[in-house]
mmCIF entry with sequence, helices, sheets and N, C-alpha, C, O atoms, coordinates in Angstrom:
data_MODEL
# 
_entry.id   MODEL 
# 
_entity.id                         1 
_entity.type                       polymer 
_entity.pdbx_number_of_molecules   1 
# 
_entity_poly.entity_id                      1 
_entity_poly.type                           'polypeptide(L)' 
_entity_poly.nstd_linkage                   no 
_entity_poly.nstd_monomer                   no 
_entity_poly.pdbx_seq_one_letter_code       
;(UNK)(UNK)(UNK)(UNK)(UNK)(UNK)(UNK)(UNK)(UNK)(UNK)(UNK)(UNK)(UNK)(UNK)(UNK)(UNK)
(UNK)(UNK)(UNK)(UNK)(UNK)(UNK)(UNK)(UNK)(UNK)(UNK)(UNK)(UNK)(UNK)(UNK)(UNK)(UNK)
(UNK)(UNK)(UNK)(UNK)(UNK)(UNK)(UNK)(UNK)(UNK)(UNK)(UNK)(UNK)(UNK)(UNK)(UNK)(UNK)
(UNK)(UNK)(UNK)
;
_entity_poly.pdbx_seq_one_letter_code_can   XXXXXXXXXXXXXXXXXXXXXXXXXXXXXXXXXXXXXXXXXXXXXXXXXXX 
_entity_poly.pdbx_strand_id                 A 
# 
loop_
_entity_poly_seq.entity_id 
_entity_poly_seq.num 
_entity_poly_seq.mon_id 
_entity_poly_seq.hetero 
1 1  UNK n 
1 2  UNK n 
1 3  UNK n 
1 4  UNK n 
1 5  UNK n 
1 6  UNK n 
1 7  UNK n 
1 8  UNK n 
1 9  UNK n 
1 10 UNK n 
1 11 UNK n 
1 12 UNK n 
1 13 UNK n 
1 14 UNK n 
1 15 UNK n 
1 16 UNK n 
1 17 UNK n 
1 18 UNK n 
1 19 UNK n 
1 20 UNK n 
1 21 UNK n 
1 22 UNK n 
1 23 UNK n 
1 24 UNK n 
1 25 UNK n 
1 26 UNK n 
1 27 UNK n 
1 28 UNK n 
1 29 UNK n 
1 30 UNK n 
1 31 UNK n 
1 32 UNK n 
1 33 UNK n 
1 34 UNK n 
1 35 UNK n 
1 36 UNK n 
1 37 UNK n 
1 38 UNK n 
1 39 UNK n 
1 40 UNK n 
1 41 UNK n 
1 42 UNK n 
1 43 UNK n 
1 44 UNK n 
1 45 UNK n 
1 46 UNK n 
1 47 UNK n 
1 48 UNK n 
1 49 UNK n 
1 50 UNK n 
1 51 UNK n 
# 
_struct_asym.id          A 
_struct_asym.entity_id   1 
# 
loop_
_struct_conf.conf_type_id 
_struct_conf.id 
_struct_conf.pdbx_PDB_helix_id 
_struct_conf.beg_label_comp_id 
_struct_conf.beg_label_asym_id 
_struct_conf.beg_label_seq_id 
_struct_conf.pdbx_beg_PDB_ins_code 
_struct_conf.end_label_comp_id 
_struct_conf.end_label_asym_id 
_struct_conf.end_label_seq_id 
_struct_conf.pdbx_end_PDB_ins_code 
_struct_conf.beg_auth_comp_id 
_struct_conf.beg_auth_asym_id 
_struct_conf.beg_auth_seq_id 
_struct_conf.end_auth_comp_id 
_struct_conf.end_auth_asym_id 
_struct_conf.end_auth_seq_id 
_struct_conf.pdbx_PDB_helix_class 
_struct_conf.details 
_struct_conf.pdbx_PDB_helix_length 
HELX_P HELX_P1 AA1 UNK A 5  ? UNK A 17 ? UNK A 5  UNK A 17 1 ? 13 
HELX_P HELX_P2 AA2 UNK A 24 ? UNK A 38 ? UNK A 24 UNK A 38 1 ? 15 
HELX_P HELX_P3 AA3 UNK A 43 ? UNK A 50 ? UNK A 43 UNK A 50 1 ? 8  
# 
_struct_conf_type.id          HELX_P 
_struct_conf_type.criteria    ? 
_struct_conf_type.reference   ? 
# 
loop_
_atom_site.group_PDB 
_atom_site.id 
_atom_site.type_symbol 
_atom_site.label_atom_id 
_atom_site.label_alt_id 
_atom_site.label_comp_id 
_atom_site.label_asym_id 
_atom_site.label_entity_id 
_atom_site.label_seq_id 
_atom_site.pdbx_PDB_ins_code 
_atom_site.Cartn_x 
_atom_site.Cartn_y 
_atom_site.Cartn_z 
_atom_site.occupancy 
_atom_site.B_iso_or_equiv 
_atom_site.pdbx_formal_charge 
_atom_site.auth_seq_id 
_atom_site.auth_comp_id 
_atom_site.auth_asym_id 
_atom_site.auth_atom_id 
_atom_site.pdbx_PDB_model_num 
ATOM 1   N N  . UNK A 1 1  ? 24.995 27.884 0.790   1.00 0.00 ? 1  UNK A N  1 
ATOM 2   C CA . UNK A 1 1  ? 23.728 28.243 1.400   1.00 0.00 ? 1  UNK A CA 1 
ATOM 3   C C  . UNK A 1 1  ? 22.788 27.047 1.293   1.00 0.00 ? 1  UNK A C  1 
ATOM 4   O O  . UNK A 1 1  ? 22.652 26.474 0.212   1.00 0.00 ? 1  UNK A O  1 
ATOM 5   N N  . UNK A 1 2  ? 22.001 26.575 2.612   1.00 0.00 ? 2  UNK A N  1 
ATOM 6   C CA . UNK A 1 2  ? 21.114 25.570 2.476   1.00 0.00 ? 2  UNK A CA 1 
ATOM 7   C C  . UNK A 1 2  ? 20.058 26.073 2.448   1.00 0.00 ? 2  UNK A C  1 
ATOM 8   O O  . UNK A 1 2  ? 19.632 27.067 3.037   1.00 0.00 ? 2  UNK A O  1 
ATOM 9   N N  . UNK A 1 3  ? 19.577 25.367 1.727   1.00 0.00 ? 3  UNK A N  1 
ATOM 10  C CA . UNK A 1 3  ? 17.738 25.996 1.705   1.00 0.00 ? 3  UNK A CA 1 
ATOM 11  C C  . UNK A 1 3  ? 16.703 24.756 1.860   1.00 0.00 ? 3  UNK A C  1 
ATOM 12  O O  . UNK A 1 3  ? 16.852 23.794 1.105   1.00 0.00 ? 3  UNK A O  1 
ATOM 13  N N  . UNK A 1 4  ? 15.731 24.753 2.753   1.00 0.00 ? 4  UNK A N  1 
ATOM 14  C CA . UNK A 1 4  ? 14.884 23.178 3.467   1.00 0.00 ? 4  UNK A CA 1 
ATOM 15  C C  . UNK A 1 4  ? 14.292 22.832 1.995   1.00 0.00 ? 4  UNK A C  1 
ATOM 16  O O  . UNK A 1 4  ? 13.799 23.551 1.125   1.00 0.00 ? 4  UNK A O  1 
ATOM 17  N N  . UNK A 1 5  ? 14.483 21.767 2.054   1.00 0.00 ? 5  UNK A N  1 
ATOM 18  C CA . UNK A 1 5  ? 13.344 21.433 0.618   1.00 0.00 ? 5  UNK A CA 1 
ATOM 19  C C  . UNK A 1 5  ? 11.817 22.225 0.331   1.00 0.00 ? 5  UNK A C  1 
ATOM 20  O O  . UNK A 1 5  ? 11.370 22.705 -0.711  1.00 0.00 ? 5  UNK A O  1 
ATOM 21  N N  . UNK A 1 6  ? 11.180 22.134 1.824   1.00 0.00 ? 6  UNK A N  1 
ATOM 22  C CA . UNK A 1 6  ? 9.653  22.463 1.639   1.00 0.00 ? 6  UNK A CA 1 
ATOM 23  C C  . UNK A 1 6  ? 10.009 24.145 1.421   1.00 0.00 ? 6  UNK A C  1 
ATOM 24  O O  . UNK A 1 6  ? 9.357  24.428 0.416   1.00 0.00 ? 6  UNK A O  1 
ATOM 25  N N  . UNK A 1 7  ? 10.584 25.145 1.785   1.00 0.00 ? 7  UNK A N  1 
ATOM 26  C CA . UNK A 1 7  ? 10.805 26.350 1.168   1.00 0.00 ? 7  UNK A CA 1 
ATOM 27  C C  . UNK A 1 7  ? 10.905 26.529 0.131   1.00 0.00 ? 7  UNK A C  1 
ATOM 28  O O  . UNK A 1 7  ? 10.347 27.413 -0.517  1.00 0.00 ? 7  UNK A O  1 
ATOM 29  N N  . UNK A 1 8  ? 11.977 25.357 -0.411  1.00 0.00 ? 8  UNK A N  1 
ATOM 30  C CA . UNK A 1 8  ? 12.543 25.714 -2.214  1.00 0.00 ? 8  UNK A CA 1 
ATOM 31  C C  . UNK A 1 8  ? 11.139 25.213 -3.049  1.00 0.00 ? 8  UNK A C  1 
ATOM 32  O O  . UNK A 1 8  ? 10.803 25.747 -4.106  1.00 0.00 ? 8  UNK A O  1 
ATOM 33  N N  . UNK A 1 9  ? 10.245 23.921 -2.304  1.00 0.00 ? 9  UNK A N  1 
ATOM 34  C CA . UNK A 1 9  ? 9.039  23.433 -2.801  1.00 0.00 ? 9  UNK A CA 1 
ATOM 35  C C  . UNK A 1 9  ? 8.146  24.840 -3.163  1.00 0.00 ? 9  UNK A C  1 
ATOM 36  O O  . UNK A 1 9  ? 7.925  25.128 -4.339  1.00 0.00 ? 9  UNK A O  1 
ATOM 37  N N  . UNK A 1 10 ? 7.598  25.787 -1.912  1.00 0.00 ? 10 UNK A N  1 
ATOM 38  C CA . UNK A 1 10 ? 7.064  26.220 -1.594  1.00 0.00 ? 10 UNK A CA 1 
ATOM 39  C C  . UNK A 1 10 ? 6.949  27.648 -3.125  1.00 0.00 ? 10 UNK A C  1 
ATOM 40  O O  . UNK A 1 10 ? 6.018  28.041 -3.827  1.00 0.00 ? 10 UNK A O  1 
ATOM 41  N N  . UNK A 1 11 ? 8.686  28.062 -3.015  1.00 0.00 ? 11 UNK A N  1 
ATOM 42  C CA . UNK A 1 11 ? 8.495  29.391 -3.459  1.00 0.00 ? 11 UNK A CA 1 
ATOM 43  C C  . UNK A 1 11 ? 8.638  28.800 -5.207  1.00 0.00 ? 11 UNK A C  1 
ATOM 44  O O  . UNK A 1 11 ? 8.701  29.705 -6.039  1.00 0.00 ? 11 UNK A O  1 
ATOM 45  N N  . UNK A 1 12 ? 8.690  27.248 -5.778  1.00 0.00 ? 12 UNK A N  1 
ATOM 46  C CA . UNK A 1 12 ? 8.710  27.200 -7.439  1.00 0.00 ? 12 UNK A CA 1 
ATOM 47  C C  . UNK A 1 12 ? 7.618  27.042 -7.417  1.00 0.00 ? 12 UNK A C  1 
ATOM 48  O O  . UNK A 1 12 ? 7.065  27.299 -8.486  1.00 0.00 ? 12 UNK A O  1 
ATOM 49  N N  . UNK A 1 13 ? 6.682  26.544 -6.234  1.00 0.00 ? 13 UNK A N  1 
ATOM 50  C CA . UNK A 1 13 ? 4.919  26.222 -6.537  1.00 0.00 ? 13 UNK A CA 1 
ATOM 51  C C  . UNK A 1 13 ? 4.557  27.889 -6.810  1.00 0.00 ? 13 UNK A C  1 
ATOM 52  O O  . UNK A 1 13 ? 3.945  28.209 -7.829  1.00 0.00 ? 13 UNK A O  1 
ATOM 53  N N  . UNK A 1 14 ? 4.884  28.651 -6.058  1.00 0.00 ? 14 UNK A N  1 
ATOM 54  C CA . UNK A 1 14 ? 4.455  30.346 -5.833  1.00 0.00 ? 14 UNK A CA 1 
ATOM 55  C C  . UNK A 1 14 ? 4.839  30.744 -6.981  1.00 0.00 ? 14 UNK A C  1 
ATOM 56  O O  . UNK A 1 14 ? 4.063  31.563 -7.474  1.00 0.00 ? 14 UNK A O  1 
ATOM 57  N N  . UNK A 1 15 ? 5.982  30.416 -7.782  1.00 0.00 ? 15 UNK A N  1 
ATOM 58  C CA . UNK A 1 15 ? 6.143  31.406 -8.814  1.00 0.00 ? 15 UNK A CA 1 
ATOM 59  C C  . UNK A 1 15 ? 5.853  30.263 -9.929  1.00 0.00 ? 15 UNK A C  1 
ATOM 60  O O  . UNK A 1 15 ? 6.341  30.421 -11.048 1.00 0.00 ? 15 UNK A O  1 
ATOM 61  N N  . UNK A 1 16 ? 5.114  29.183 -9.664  1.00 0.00 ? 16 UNK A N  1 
ATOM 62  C CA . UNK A 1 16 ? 4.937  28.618 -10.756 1.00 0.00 ? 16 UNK A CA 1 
ATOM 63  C C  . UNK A 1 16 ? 3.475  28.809 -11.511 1.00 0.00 ? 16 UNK A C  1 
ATOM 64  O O  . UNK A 1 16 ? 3.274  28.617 -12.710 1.00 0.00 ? 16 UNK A O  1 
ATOM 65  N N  . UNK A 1 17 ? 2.492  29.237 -10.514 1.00 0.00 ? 17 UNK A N  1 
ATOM 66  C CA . UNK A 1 17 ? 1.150  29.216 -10.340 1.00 0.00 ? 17 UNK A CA 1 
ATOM 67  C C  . UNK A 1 17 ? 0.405  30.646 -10.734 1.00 0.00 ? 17 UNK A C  1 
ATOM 68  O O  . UNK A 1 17 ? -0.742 30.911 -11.092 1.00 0.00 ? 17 UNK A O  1 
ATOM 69  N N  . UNK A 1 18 ? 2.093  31.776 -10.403 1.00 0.00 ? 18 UNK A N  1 
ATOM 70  C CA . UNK A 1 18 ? 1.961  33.257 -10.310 1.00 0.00 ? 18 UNK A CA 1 
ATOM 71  C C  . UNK A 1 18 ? 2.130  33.645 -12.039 1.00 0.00 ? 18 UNK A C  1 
ATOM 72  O O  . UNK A 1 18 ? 1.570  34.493 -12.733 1.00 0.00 ? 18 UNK A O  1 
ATOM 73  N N  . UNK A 1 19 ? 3.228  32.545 -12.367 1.00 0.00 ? 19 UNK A N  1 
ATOM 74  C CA . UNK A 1 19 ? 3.779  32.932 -14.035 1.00 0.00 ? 19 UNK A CA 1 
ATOM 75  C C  . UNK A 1 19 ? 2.902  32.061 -14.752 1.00 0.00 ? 19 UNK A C  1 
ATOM 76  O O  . UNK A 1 19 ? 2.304  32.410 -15.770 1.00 0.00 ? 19 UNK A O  1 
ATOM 77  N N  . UNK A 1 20 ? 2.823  30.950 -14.238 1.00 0.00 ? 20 UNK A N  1 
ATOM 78  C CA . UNK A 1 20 ? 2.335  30.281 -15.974 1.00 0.00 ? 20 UNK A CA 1 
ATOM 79  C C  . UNK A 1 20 ? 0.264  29.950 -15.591 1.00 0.00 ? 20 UNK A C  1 
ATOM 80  O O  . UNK A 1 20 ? -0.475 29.258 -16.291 1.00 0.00 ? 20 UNK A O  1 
ATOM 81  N N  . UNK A 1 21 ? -0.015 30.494 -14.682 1.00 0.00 ? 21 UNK A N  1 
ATOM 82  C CA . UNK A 1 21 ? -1.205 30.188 -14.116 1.00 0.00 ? 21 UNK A CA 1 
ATOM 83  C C  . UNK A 1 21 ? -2.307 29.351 -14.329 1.00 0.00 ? 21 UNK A C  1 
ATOM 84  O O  . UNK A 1 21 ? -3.361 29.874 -14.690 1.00 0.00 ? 21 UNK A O  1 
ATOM 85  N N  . UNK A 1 22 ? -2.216 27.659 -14.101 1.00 0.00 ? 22 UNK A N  1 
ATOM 86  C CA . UNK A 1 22 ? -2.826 26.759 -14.348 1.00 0.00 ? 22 UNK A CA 1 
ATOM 87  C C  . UNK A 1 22 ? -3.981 26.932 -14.042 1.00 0.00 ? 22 UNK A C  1 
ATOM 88  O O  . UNK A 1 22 ? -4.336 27.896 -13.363 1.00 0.00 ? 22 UNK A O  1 
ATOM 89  N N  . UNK A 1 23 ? -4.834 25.972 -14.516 1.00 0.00 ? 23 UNK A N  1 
ATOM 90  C CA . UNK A 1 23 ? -6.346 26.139 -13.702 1.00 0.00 ? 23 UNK A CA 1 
ATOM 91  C C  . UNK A 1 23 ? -6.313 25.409 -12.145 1.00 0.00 ? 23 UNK A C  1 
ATOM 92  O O  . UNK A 1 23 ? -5.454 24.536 -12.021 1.00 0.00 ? 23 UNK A O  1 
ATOM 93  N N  . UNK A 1 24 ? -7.069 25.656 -11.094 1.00 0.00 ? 24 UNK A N  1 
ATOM 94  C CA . UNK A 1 24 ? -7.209 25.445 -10.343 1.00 0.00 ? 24 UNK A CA 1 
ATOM 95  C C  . UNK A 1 24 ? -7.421 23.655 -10.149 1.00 0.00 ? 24 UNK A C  1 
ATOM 96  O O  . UNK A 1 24 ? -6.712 22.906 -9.477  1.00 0.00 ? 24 UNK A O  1 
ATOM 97  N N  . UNK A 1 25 ? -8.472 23.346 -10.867 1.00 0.00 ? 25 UNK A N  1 
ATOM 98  C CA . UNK A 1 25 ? -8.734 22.130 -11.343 1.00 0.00 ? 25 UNK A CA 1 
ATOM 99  C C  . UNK A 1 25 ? -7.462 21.420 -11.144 1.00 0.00 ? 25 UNK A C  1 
ATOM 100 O O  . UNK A 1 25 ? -7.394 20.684 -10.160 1.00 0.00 ? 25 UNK A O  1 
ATOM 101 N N  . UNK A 1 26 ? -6.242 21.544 -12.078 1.00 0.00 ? 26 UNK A N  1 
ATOM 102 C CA . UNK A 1 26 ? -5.190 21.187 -12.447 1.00 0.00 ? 26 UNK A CA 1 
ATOM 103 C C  . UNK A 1 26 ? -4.472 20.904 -11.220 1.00 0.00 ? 26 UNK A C  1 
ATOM 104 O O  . UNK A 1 26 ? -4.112 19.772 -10.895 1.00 0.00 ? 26 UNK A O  1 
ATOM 105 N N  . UNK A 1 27 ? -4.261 22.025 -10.505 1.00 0.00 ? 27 UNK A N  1 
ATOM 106 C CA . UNK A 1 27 ? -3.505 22.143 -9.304  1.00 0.00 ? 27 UNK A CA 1 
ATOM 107 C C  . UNK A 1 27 ? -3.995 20.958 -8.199  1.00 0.00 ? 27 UNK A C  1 
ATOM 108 O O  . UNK A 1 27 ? -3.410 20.190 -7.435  1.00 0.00 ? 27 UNK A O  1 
ATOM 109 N N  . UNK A 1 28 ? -5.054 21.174 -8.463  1.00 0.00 ? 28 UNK A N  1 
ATOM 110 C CA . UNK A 1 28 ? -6.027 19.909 -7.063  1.00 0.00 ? 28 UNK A CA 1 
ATOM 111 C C  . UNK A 1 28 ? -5.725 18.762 -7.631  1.00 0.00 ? 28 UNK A C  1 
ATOM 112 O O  . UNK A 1 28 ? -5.636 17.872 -6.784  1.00 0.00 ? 28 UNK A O  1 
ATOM 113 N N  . UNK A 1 29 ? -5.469 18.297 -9.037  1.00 0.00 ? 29 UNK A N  1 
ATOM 114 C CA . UNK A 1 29 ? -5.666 16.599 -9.409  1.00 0.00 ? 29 UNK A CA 1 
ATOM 115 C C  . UNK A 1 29 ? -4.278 16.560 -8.713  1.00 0.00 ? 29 UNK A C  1 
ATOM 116 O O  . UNK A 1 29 ? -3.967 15.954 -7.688  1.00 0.00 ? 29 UNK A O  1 
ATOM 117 N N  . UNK A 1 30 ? -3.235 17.641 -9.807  1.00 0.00 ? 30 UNK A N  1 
ATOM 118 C CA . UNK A 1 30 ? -1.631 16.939 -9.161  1.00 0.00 ? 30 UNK A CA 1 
ATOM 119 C C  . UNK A 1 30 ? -1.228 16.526 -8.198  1.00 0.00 ? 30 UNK A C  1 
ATOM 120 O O  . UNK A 1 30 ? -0.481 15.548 -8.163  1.00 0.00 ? 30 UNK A O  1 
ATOM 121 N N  . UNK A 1 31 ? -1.694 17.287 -6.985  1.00 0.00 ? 31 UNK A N  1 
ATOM 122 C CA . UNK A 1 31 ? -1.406 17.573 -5.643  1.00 0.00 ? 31 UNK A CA 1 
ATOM 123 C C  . UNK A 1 31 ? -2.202 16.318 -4.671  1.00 0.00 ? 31 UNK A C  1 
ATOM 124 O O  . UNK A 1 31 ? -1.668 16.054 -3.594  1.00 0.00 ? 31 UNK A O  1 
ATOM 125 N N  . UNK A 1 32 ? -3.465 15.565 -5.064  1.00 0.00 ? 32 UNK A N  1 
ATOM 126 C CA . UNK A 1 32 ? -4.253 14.851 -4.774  1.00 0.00 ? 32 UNK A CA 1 
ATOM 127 C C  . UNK A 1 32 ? -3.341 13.597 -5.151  1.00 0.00 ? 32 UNK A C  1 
ATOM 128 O O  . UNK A 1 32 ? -2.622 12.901 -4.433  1.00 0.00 ? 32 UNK A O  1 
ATOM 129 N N  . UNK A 1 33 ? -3.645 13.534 -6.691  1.00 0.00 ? 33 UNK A N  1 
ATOM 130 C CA . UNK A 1 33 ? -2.746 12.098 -7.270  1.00 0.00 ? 33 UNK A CA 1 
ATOM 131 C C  . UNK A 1 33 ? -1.728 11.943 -6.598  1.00 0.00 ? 33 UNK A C  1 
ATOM 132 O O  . UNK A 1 33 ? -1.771 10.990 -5.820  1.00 0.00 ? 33 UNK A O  1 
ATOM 133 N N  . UNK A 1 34 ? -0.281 12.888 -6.621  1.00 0.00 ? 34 UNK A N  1 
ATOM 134 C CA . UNK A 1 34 ? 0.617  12.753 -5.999  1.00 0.00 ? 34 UNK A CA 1 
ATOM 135 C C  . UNK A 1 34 ? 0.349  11.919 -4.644  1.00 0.00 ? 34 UNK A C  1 
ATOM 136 O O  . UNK A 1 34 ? 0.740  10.779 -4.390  1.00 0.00 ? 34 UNK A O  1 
ATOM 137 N N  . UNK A 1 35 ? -0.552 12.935 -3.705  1.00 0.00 ? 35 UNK A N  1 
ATOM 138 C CA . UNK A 1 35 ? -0.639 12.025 -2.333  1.00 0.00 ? 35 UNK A CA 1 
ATOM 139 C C  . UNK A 1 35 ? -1.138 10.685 -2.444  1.00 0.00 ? 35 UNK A C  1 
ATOM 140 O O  . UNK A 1 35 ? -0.716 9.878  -1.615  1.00 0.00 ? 35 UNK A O  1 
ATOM 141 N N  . UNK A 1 36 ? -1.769 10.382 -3.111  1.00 0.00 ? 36 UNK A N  1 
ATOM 142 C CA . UNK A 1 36 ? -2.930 9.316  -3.080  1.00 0.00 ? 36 UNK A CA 1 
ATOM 143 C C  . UNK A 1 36 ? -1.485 8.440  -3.808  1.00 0.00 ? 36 UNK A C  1 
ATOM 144 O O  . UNK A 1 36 ? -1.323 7.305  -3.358  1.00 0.00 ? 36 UNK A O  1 
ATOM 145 N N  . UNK A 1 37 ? -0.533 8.880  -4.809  1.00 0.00 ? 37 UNK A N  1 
ATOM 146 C CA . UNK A 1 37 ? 0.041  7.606  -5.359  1.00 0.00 ? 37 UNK A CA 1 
ATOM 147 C C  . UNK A 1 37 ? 0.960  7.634  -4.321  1.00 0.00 ? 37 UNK A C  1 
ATOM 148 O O  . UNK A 1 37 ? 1.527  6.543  -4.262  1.00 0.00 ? 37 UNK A O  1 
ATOM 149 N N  . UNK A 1 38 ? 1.431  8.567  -3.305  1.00 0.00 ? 38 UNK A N  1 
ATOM 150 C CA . UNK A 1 38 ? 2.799  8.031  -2.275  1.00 0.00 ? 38 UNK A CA 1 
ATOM 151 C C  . UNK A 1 38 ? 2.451  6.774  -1.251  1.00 0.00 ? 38 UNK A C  1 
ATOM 152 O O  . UNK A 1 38 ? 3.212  6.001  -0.670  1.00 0.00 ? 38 UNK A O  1 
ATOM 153 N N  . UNK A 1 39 ? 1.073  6.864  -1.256  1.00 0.00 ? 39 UNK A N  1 
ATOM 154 C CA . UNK A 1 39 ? 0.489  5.656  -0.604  1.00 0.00 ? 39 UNK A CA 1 
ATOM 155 C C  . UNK A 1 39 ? -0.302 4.474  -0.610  1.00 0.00 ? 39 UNK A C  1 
ATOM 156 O O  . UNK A 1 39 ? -1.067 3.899  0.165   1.00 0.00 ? 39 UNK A O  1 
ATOM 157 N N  . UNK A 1 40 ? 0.241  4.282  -1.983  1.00 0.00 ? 40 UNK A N  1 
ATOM 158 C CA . UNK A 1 40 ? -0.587 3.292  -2.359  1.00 0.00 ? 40 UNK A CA 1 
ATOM 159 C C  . UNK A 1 40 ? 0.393  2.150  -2.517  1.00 0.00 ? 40 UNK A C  1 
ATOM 160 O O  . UNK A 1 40 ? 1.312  2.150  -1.698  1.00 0.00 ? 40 UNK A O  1 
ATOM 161 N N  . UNK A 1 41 ? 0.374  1.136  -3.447  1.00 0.00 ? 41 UNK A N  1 
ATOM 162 C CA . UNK A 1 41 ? 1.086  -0.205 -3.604  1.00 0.00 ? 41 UNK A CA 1 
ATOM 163 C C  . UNK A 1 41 ? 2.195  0.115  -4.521  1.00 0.00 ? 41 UNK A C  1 
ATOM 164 O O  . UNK A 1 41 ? 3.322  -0.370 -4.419  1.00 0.00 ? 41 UNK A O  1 
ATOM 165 N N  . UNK A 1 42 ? 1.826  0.944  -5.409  1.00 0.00 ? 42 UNK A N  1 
ATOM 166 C CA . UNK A 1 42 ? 2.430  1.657  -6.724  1.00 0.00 ? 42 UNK A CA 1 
ATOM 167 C C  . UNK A 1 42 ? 3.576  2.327  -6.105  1.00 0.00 ? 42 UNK A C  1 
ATOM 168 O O  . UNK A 1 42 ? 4.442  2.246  -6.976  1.00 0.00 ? 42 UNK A O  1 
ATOM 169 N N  . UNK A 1 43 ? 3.956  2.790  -5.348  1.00 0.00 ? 43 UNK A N  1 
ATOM 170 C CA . UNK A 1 43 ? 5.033  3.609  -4.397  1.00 0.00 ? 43 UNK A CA 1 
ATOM 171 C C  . UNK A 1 43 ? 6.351  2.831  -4.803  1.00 0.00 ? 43 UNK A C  1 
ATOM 172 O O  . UNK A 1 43 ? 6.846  3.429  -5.758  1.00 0.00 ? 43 UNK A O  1 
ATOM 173 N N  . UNK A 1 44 ? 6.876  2.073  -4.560  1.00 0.00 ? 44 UNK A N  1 
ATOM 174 C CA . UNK A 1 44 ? 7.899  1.549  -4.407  1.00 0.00 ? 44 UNK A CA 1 
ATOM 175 C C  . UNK A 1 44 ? 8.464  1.479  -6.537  1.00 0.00 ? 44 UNK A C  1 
ATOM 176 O O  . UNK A 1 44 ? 9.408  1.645  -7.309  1.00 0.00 ? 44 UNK A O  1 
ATOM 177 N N  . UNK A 1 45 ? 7.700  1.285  -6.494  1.00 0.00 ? 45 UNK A N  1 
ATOM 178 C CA . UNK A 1 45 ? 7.535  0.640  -8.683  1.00 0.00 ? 45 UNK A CA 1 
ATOM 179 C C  . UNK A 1 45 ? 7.937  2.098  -9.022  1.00 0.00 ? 45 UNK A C  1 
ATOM 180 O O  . UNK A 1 45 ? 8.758  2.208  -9.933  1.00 0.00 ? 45 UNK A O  1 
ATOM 181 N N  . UNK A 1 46 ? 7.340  3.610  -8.241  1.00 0.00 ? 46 UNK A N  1 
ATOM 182 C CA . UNK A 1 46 ? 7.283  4.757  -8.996  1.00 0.00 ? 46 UNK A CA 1 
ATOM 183 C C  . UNK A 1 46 ? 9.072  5.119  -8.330  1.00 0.00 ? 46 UNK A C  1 
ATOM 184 O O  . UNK A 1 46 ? 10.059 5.477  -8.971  1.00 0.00 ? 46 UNK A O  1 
ATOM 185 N N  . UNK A 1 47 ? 8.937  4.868  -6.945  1.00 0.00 ? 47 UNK A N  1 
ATOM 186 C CA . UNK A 1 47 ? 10.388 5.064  -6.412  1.00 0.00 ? 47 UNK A CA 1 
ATOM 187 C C  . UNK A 1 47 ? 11.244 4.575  -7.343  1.00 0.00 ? 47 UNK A C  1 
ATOM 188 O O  . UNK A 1 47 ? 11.828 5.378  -8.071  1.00 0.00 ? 47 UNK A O  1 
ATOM 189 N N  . UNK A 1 48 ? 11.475 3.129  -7.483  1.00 0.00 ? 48 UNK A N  1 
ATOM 190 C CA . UNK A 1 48 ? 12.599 2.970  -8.422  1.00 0.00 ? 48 UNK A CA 1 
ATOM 191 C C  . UNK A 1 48 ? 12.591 2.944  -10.048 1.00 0.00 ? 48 UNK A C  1 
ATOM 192 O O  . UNK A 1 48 ? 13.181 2.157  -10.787 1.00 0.00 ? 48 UNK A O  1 
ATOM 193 N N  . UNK A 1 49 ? 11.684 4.122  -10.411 1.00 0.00 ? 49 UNK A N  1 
ATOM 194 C CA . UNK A 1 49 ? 11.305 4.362  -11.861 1.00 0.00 ? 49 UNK A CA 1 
ATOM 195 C C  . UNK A 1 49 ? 11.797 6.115  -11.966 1.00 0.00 ? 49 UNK A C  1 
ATOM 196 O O  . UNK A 1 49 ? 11.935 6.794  -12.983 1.00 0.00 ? 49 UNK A O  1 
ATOM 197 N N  . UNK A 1 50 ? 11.949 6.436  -10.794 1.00 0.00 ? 50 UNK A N  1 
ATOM 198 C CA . UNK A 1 50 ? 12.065 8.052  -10.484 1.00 0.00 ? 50 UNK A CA 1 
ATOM 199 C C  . UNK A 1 50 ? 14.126 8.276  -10.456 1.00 0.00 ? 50 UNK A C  1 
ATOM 200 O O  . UNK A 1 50 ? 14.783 9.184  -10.965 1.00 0.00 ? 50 UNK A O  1 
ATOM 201 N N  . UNK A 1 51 ? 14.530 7.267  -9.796  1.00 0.00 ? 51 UNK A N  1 
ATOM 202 C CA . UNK A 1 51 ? 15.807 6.691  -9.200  1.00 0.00 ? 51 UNK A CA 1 
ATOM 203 C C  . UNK A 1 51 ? 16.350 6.365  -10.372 1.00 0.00 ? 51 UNK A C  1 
ATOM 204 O O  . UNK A 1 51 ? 17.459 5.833  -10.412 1.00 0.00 ? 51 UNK A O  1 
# 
């Protein structure tokens, strides 16, 4: 069975937020940082540190 990434993304964010319920706060830095570091200079350094 295949399942799209952004679904499988979708439903551990849903039951991640539902069970262990972070602050809101929390949720906005990750989700912000994340974007803000996929596009920055740092991208490639975090790619092959992740790899």
């Amino acid at each position: 069975m295949e399942v799209p990434l952004w679904f499988a993304l979708l439903v551990i964010g849903y039951l991640g937020v539902k069970l262990i319920r972070p602050p809101a706060w929390l949720i906005a830095v990750l989700l912000l940082g994340g974007f803000l570091l996929a596009d920055s200079v740092l991208a490639p350094a975090l790619n092959a540190l992740v790899k």
